[in-house]
PASEBA-1860 file (N, C-alpha, C; in nm, 3 decimals):
! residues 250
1> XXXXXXXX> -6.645/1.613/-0.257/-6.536/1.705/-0.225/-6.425/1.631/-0.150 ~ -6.526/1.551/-0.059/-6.369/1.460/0.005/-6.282/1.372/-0.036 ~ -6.401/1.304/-0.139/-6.305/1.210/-0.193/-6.200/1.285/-0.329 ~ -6.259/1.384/-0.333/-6.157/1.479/-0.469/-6.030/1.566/-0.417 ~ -6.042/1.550/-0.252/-5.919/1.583/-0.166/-5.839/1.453/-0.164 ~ -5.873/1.368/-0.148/-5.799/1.237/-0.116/-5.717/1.213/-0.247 ~ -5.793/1.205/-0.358/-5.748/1.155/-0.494/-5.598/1.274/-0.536 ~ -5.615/1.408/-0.508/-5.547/1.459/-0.489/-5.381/1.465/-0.468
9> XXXXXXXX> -5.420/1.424/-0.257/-5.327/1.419/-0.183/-5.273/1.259/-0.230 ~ -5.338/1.163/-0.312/-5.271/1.063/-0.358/-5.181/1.059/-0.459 ~ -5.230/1.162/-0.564/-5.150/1.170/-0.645/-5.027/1.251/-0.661 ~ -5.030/1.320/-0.555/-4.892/1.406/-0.532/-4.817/1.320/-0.448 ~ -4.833/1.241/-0.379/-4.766/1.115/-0.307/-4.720/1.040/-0.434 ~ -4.766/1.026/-0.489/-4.731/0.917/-0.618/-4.588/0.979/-0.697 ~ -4.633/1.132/-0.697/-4.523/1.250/-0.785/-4.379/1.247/-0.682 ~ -4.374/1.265/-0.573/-4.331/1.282/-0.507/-4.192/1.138/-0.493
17> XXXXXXXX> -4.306/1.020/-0.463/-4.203/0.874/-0.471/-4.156/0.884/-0.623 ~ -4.260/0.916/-0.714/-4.162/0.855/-0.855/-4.040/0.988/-0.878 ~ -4.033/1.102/-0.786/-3.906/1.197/-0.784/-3.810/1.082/-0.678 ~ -3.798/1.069/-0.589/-3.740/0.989/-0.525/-3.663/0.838/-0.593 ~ -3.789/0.759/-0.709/-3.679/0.706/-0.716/-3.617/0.686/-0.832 ~ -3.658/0.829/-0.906/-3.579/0.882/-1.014/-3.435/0.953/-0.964 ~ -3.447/0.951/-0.837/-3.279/1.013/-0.813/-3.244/0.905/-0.762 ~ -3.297/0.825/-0.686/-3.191/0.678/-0.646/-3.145/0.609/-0.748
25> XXXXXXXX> -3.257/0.607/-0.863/-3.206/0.531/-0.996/-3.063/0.575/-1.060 ~ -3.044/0.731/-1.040/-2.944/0.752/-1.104/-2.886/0.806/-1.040 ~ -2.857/0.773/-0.962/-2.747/0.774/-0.819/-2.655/0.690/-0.835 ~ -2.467/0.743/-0.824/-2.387/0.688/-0.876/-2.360/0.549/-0.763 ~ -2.356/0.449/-0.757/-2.355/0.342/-0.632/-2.242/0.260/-0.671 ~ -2.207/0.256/-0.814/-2.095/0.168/-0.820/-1.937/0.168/-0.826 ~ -1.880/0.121/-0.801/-1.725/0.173/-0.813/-1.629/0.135/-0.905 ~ -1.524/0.147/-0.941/-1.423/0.144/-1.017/-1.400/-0.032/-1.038
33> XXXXXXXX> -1.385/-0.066/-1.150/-1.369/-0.157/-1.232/-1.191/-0.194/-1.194 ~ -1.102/-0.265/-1.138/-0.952/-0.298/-1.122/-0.917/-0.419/-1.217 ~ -0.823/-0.354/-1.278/-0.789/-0.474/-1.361/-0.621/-0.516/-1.311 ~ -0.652/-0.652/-1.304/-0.495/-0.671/-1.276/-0.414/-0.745/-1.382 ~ -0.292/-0.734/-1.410/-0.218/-0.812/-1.510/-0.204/-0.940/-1.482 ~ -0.230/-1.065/-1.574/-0.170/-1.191/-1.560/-0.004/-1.244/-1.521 ~ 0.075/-1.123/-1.557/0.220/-1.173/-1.523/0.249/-1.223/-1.381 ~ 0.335/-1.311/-1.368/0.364/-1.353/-1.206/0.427/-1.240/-1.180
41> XXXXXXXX> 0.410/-1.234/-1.060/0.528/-1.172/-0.947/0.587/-1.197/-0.859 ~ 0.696/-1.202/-0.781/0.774/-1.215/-0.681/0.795/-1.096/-0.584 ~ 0.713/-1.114/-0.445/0.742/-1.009/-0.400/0.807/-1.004/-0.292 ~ 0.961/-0.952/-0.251/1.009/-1.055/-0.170/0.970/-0.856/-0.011 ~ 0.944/-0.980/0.072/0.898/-0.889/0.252/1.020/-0.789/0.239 ~ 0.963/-0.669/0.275/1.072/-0.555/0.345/1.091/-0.486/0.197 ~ 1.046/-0.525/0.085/1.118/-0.451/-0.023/1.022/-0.350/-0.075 ~ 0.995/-0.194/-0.152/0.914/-0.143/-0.250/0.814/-0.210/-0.271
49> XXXXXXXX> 0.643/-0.195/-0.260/0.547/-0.249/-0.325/0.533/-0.154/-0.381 ~ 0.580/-0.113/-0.472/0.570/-0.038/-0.589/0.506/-0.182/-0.702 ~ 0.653/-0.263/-0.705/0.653/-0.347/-0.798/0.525/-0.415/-0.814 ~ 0.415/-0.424/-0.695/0.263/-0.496/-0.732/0.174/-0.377/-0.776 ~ 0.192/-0.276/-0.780/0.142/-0.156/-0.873/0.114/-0.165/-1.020 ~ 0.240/-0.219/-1.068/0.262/-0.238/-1.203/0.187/-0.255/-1.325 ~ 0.144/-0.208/-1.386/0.019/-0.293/-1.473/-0.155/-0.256/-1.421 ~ -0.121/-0.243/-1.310/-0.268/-0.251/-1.194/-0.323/-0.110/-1.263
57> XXXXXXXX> -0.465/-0.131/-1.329/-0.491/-0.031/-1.354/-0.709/0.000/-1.259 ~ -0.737/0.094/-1.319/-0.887/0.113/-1.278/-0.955/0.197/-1.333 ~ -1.079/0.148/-1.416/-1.187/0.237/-1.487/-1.333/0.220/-1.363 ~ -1.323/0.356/-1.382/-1.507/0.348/-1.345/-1.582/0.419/-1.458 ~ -1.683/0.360/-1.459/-1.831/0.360/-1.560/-1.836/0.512/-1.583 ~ -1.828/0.621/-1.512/-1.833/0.773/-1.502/-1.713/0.866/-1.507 ~ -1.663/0.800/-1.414/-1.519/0.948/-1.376/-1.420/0.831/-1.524 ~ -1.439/0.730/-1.568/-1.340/0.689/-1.667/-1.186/0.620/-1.597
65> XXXXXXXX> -1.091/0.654/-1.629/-0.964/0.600/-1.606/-0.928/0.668/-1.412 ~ -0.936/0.573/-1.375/-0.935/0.680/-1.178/-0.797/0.565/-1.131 ~ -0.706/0.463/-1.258/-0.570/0.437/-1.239/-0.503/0.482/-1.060 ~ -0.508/0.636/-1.076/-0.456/0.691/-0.995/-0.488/0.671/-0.836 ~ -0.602/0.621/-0.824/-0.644/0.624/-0.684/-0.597/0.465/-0.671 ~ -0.540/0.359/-0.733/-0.527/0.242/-0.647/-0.413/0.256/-0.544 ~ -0.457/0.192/-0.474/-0.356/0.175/-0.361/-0.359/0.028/-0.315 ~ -0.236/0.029/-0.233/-0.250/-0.130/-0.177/-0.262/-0.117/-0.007
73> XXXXXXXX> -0.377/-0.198/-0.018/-0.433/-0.174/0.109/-0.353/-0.232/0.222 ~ -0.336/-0.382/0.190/-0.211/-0.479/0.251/-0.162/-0.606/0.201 ~ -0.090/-0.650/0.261/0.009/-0.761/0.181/-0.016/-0.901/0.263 ~ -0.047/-1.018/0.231/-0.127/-1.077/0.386/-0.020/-1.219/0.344 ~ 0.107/-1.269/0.382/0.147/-1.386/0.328/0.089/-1.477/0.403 ~ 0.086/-1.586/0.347/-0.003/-1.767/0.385/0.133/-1.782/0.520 ~ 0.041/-1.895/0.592/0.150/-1.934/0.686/0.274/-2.018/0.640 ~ 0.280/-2.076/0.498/0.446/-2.144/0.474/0.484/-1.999/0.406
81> XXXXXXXX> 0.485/-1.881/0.399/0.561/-1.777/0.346/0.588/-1.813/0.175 ~ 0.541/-1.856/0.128/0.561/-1.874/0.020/0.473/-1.781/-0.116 ~ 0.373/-1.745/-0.053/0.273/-1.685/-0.112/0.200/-1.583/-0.052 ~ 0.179/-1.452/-0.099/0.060/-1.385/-0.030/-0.036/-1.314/-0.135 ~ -0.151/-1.252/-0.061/-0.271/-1.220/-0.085/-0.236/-1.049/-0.104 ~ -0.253/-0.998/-0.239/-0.203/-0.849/-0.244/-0.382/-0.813/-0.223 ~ -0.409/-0.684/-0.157/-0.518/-0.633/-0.162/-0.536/-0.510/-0.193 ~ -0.613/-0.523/-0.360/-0.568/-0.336/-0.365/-0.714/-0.286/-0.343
89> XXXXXXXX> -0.721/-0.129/-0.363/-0.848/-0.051/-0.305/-0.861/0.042/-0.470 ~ -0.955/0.096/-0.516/-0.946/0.213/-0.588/-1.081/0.254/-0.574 ~ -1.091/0.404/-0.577/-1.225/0.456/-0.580/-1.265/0.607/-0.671 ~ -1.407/0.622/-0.687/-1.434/0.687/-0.795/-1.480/0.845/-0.692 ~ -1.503/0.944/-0.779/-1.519/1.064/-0.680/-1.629/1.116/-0.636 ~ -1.744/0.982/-0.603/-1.824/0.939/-0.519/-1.746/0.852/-0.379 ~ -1.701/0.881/-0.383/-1.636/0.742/-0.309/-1.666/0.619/-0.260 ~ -1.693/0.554/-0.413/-1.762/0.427/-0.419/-1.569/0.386/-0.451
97> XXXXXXXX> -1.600/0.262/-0.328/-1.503/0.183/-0.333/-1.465/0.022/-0.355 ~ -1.378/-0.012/-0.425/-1.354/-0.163/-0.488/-1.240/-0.173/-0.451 ~ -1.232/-0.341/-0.436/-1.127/-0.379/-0.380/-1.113/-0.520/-0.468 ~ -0.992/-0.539/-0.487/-0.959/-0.690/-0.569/-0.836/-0.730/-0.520 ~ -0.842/-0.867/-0.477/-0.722/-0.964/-0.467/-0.628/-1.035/-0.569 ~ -0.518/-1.037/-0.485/-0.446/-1.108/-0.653/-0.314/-1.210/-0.542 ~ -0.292/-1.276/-0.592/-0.188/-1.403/-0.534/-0.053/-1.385/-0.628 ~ 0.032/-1.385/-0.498/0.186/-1.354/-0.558/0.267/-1.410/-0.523
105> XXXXXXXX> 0.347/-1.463/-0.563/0.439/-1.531/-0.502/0.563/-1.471/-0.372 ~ 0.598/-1.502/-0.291/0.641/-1.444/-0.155/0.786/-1.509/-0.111 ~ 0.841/-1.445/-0.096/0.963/-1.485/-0.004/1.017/-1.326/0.095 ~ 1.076/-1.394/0.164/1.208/-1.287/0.232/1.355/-1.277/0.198 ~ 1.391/-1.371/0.089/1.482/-1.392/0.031/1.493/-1.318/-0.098 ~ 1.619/-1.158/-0.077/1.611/-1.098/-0.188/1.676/-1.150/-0.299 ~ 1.800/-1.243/-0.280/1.868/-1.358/-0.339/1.768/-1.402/-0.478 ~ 1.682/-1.455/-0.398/1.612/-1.531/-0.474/1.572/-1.461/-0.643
113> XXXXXXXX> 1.565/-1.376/-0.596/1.491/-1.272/-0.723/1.589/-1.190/-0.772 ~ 1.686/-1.195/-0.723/1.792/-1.066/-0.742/1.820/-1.090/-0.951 ~ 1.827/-0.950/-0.989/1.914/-0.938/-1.110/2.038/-1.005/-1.128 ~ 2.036/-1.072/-1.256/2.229/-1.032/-1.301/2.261/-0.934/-1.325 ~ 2.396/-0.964/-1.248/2.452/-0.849/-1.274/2.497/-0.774/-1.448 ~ 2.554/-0.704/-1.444/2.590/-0.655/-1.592/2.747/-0.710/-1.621 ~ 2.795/-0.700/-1.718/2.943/-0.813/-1.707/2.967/-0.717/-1.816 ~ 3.142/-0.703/-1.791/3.195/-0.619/-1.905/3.239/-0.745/-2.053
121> XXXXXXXX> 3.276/-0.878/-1.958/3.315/-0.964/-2.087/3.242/-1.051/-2.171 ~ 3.052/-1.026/-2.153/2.986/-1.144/-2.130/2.988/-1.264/-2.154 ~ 3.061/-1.281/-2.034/3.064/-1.414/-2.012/3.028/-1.517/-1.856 ~ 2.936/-1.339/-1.815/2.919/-1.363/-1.664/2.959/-1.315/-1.548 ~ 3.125/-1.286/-1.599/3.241/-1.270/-1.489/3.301/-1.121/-1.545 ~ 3.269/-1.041/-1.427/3.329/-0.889/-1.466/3.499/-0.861/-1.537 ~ 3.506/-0.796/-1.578/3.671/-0.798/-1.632/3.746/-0.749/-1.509 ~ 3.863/-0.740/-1.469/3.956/-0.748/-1.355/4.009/-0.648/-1.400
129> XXXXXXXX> 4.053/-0.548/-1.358/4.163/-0.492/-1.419/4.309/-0.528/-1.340 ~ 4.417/-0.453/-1.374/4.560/-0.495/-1.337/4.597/-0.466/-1.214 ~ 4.536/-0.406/-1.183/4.559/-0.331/-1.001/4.444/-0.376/-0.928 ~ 4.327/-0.464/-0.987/4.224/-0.504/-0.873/4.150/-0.417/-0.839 ~ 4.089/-0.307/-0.930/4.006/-0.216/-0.868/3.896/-0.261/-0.889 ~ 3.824/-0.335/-0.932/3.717/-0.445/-0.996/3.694/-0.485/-0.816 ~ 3.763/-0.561/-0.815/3.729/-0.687/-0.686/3.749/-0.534/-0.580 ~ 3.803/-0.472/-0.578/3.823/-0.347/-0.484/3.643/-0.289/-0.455
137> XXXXXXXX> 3.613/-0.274/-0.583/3.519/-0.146/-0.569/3.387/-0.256/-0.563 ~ 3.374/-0.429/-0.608/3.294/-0.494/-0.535/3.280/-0.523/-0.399 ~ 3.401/-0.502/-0.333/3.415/-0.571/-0.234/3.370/-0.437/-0.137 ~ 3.392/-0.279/-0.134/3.303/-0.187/-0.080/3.160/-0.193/-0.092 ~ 3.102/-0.205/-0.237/2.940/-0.199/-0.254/2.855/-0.360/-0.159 ~ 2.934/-0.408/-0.150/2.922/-0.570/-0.043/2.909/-0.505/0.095 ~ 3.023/-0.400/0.139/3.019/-0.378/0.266/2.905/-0.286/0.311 ~ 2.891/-0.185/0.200/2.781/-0.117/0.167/2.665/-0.179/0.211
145> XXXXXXXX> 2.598/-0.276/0.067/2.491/-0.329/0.120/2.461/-0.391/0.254 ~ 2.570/-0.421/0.295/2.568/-0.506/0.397/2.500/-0.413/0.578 ~ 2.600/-0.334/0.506/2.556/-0.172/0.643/2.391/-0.130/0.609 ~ 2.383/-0.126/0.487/2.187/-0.068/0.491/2.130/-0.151/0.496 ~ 2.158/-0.314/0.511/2.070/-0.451/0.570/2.045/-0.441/0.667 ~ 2.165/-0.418/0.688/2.156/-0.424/0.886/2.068/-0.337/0.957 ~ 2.117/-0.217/0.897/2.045/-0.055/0.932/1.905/-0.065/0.899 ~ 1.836/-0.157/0.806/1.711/-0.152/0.779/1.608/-0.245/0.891
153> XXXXXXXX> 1.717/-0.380/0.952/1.671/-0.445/1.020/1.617/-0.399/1.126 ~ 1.763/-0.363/1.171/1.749/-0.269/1.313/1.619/-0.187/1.318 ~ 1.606/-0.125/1.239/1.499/-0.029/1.224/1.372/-0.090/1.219 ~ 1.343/-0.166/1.211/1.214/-0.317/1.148/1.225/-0.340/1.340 ~ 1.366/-0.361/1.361/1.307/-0.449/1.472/1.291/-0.310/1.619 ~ 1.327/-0.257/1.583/1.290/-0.113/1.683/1.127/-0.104/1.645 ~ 1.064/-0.093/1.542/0.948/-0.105/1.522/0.819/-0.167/1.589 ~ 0.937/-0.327/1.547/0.840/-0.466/1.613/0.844/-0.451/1.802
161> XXXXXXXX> 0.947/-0.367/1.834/0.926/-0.386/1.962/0.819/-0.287/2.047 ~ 0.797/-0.164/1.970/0.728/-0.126/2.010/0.580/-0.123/1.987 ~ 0.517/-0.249/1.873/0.402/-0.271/1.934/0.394/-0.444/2.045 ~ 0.565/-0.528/2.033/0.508/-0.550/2.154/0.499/-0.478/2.282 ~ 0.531/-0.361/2.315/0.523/-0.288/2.409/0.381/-0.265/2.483 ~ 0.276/-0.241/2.342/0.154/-0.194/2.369/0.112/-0.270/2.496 ~ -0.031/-0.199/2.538/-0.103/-0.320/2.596/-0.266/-0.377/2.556 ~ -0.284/-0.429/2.568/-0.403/-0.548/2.534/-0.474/-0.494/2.423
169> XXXXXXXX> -0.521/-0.378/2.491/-0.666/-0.302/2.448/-0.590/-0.218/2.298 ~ -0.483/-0.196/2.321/-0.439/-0.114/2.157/-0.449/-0.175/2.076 ~ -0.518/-0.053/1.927/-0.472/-0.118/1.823/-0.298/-0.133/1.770 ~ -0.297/-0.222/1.694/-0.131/-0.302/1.645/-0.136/-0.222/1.449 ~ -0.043/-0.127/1.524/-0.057/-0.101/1.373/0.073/-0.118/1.258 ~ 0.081/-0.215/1.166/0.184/-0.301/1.088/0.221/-0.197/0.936 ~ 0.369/-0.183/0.935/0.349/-0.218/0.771/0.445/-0.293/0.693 ~ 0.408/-0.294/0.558/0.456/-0.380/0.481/0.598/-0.413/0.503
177> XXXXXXXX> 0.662/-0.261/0.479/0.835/-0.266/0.510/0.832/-0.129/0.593 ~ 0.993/-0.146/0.656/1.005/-0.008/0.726/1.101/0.070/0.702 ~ 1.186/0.054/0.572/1.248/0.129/0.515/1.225/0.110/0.360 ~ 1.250/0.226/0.277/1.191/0.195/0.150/1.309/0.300/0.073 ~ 1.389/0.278/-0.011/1.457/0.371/-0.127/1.333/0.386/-0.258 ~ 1.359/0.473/-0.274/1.282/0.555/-0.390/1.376/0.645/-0.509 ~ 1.350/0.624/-0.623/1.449/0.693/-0.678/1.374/0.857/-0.699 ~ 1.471/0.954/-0.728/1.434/1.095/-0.733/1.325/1.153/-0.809
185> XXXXXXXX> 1.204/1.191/-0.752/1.131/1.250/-0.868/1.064/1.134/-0.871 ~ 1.046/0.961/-0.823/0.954/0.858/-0.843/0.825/0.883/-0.786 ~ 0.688/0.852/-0.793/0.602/0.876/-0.715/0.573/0.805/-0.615 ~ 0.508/0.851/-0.494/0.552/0.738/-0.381/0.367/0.767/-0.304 ~ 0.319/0.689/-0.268/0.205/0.634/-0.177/0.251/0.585/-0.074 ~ 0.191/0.684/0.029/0.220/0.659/0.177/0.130/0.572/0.239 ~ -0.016/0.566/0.165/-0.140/0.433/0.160/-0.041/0.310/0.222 ~ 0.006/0.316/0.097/0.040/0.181/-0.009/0.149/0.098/0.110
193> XXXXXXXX> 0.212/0.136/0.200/0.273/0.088/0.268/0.219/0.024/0.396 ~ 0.087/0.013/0.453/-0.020/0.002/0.507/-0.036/-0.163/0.459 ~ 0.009/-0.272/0.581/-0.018/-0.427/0.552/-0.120/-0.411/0.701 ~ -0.144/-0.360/0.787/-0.246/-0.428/0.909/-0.291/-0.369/0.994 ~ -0.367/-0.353/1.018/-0.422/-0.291/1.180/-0.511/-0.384/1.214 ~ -0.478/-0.409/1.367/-0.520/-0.487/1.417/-0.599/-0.467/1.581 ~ -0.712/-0.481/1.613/-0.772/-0.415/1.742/-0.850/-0.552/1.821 ~ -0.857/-0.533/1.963/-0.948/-0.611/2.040/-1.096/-0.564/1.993
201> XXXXXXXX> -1.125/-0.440/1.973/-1.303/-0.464/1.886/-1.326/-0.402/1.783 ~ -1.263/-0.298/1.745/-1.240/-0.221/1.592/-1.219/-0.319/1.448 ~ -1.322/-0.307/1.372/-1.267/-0.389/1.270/-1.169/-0.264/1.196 ~ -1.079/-0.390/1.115/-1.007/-0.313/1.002/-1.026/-0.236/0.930 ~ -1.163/-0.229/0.869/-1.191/-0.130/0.776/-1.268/0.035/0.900 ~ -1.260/-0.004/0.946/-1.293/0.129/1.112/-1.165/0.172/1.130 ~ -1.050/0.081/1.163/-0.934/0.158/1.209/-0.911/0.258/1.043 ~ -0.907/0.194/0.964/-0.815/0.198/0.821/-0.844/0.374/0.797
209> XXXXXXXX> -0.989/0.384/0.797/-1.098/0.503/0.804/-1.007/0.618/0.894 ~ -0.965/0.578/1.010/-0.899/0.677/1.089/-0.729/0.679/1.104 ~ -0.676/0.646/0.985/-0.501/0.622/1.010/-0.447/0.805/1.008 ~ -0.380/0.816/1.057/-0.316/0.976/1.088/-0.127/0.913/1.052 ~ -0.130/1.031/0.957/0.068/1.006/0.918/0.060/1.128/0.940 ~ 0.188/1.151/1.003/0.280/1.262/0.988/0.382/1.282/0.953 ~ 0.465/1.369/0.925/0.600/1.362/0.829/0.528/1.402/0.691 ~ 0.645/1.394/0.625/0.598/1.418/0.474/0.776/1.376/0.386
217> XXXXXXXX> 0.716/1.364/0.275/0.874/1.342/0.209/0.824/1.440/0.037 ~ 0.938/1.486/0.024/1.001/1.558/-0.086/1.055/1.432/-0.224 ~ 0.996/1.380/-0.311/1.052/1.328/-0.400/1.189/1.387/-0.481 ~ 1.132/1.505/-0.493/1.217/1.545/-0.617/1.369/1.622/-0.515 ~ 1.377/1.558/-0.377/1.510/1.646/-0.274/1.534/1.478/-0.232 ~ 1.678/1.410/-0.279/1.743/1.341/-0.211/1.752/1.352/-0.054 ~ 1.757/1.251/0.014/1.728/1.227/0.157/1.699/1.169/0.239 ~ 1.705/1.182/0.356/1.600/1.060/0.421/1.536/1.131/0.484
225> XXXXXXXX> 1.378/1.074/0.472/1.275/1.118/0.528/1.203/0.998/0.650 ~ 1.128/1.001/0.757/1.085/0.913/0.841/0.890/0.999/0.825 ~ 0.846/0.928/0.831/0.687/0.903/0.851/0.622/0.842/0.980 ~ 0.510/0.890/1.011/0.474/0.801/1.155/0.328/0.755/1.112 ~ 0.285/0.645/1.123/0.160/0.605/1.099/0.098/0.573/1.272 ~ -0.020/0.638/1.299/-0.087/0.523/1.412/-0.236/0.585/1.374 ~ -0.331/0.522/1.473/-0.451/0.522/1.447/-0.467/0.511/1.629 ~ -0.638/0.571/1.663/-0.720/0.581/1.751/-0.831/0.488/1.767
233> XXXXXXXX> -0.838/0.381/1.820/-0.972/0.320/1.828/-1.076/0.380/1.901 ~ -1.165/0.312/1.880/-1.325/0.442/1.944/-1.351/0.402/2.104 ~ -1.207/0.327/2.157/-1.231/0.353/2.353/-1.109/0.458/2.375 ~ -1.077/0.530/2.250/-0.996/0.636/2.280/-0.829/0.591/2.296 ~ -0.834/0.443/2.255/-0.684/0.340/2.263/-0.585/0.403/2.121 ~ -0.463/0.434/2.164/-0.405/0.462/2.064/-0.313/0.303/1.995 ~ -0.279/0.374/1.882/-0.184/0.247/1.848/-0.034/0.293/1.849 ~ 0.081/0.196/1.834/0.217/0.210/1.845/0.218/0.284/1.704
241> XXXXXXXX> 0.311/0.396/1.695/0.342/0.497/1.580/0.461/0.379/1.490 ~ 0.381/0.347/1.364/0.451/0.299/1.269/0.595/0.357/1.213 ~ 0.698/0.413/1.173/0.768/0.439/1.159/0.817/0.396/0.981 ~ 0.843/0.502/0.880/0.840/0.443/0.752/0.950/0.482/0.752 ~ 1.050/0.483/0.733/1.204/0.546/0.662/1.197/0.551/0.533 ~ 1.206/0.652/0.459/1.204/0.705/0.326/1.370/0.755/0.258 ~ 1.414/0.705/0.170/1.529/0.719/0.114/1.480/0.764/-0.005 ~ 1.535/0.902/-0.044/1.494/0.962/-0.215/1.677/0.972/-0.263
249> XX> 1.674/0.859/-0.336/1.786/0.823/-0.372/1.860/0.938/-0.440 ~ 2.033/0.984/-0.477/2.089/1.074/-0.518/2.015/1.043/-0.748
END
């Protein structure tokens, strides 16, 4: 009798683990597949990372095409500035998460990369007209750009000063750029602007877990919109409020 209790209570132990690890077996654990494009890129500091989006796509094994969830986590350039480390994230609706690196070429020089322009004579050189409204109406869009350089700096460096402000124990919280134009109706990731957090004992992926934005922006309503990014480390340390300036172009 006893031993026909034992044999029993063994074999429902046996039923029991092979239920167990018939659900771990098919338990979703893996994440989204990122594929990145071979084309170079140039991505010059302070501008849209939209442009490392491009191409960047993501399948997972289950949910299929999940494209939509990549984001860029941060932008990390080498110390000669010549190059950085893009890091994107995508995840499936398990929230099994993948991450892949990709190397891009880097400057701060928008020069460098800039378009030609369009030419009415092609031959390079815009046509003039007889009264100079040509060199007129270049010589405003010059003064133009020149005022939202400045205005963007300023704003970058109002930024930078207030996490040197912090003290010791805060987290430093960075992003990519601090003003961004968007055209109307474009889609925009507030992620995606997210290059650093940085703490005396919090790792990155702890702060990243707890980032708080506020603000919000309207794509499809021309404007300017401002965003605040900061984060809480777990001695209750806040970080300096990031500041995004959002332009939804006319």
């Amino acid at each position: 009798m006893r031993k026909g209790l034992v044999a029993i209570l063994f074999l429902a132990c046996a039923v029991l683990l092979a239920g167990n690890v018939v659900i771990y077996v098919g338990e979703d654990r893996n994440g989204p597949e990122i594929t990145i494009p071979q084309e170079a890129v140039t991505y010059v500091a302070g501008t849209d990372t939209s442009v490392l989006l491009t191409g960047v796509t993501a399948q997972d094994n289950r949910d299929g095409d999940v494209t939509d969830t990549v984001t860029i986590e941060s932008v990390i350039p080498n110390t000669e500035g010549t190059e950085a480390s893009v890091i994107y994230v995508a995840k499936d609706s398990k929230n099994n998460v993948t991450k892949a690196t990709r190397k891009v070429s880097y400057t701060t020089d928008a020069s460098a990369v800039a378009q030609p322009a369009d030419t009415a004579d092609g031959e390079g050189q815009p046509q003039e007209s007889a009264d100079g409204q040509n060199a007129d109406a270049a010589g405003t869009d010059t003064a133009a750009q020149d005022a939202s350089a400045q205005a963007a700096a300023d704003w970058q460096a109002q930024n930078e000063a207030a996490i040197a402000a912090l003290s010791a124990e805060s987290p430093r919280f960075y992003l990519a750029q601090y003003t961004v134009e968007i055209e109307r109706g474009a889609e925009f990731n507030r992620l995606g602007y997210v290059q650093d957090i940085t703490d005396d004992r919090d790792s990155r992926n702890e702060l990243y877990q707890g980032i708080q934005i506020s603000g919000d922006v309207d794509t499809n309503t021309p404007g300017e919109y401002v965003l605040g990014y900061h984060v809480v480390d777990s001695d209750g340390n806040s970080s300096n409020t990031a500041q995004l300036k959002v332009i939804v172009k006319e």
